[in-house]
N, C-alpha and C positions, 0 to 999 in steps of 0.2 A: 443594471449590473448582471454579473453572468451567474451562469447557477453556481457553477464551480466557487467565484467569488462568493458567494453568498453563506453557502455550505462549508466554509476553514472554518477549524475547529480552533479551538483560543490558543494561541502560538502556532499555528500551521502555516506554513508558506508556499506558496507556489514559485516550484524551481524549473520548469518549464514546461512550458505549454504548447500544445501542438497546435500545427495551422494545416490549414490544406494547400496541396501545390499547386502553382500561379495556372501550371498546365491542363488541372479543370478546370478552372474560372476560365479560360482561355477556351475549351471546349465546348464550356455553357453558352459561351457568348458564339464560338464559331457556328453552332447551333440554330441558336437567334437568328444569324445572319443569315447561312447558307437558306436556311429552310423558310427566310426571312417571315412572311404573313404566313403561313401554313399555320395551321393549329399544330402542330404535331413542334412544331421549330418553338413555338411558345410555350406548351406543355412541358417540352424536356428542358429547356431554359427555368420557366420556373419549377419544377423539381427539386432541379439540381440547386436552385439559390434555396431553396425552403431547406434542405435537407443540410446542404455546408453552413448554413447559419443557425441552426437550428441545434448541430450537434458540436459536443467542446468537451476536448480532454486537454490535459495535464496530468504530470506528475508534480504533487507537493511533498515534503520535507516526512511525508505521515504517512502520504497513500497514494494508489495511482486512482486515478478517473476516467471515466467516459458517461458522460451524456448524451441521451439523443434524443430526437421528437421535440414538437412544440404543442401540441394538444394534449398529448399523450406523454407524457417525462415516463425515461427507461433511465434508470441508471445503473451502473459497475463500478465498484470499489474493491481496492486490494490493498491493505495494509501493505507497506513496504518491506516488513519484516517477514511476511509469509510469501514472498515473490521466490522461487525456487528458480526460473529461468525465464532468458528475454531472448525471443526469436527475432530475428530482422527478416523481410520479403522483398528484396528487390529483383529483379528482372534484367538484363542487358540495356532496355530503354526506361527503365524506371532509373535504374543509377545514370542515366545521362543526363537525365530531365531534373534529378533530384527529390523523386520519390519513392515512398516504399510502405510496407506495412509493418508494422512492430505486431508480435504476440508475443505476450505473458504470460507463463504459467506460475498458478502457486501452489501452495497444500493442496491437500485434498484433488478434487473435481476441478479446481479455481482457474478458468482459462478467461483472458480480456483480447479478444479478437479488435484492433486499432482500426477504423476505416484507413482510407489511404490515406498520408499525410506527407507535408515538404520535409525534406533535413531526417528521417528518421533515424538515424544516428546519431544525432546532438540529443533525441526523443530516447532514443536505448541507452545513451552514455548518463544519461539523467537519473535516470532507473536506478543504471549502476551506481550513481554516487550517493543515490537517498537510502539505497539499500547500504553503504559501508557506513555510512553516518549512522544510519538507525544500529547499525551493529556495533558498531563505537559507543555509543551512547548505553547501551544494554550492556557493553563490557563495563563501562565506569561506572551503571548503577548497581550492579554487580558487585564490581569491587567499595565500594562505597559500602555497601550493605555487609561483607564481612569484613571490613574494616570496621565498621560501626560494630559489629557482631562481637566482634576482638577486642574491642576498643570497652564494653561492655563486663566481655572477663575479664579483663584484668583492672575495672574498678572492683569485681565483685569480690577478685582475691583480696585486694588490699584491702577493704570492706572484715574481709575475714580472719585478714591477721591481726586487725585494731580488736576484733571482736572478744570478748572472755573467752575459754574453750566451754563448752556446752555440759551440763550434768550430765553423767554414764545412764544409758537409758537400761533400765529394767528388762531382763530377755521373759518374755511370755511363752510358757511352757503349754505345748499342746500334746492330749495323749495320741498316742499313735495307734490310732484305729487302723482298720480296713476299710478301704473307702466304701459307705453303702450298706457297712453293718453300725450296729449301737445308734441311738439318739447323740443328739449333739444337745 
């Protein structure tokens, strides 16, 4: 199971997930070939499978992710509510191939730099839907809570027109010092 799997939080979903594009794998391998026995052709081949296997974002229904490493686990989390903006990176040959880079920014400092990824668009438009949901969902707890608020006065009124009227309270007379002179 993947880490990302592992780590949803009870009702969290994953609404998309990134992948990496076909045109590294493609790379890692032309790699292998060209350089075919070389140490150096093997090396950069496995690298690149250590490091595209090893690292896994998505965004879920809660928060964005990025994982990376397999000895060493780095992770990034960004509630979807504190996302302030989603950059796309593509290049001339990155949109022909079909890749690009997504960054995030949120509050504060909060930047999630994306390795390169396939579709980064379907990866930004995801972003943007988790984010109006989450804002939808905070509008109707919202309204939920002063409606509950409201809903709350006016039992307390009707509560207070069944009720007796209350005995006239007693006015306590205090002398009128200077504040700081006389005992009390």
């Amino acid at each position: 199971m993947r880490y990302i799997d592992e780590s949803l939080a009870p009702g969290e979903t994953i609404i998309q997930r990134g992948k990496w594009p076909a045109i590294f794998w493609i790379g890692a391998w032309a790699a292998l070939i060209v350089l075919g026995i070389a140490i150096v052709g093997i090396f950069i081949f496995v690298r690149a499978a250590i490091v595209m296997s090893t690292t896994d974002f998505a965004v879920t229904n809660k928060r964005v992710v990025i994982k990376r490493g397999w000895l060493r686990r780095r992770t990034a989390e960004l509630a979807v509510q504190s996302v302030e903006g989603v950059s796309l990176d593509q290049s001339l040959v990155a949109r022909l191939f079909g890749f690009g880079r997504v960054i995030v920014t949120g509050t504060g400092d909060a930047t999630l730099v994306f390795p390169t990824m396939a579709n980064p668009v379907a990866f930004r438009r995801a972003i943007e839907t988790a984010r109006a949901q989450a804002g939808q969902r905070m509008a109707n707890q919202v309204r939920d809570g002063v409606e509950a608020a409201l809903g709350a006065t006016r039992e307390e009124d009707v509560v207070a027109e069944k009720a007796p009227p209350a005995a006239p309270r007693q006015r306590r007379t205090r002398s009128r010092r200077f504040i700081g002179l006389g005992a009390r």
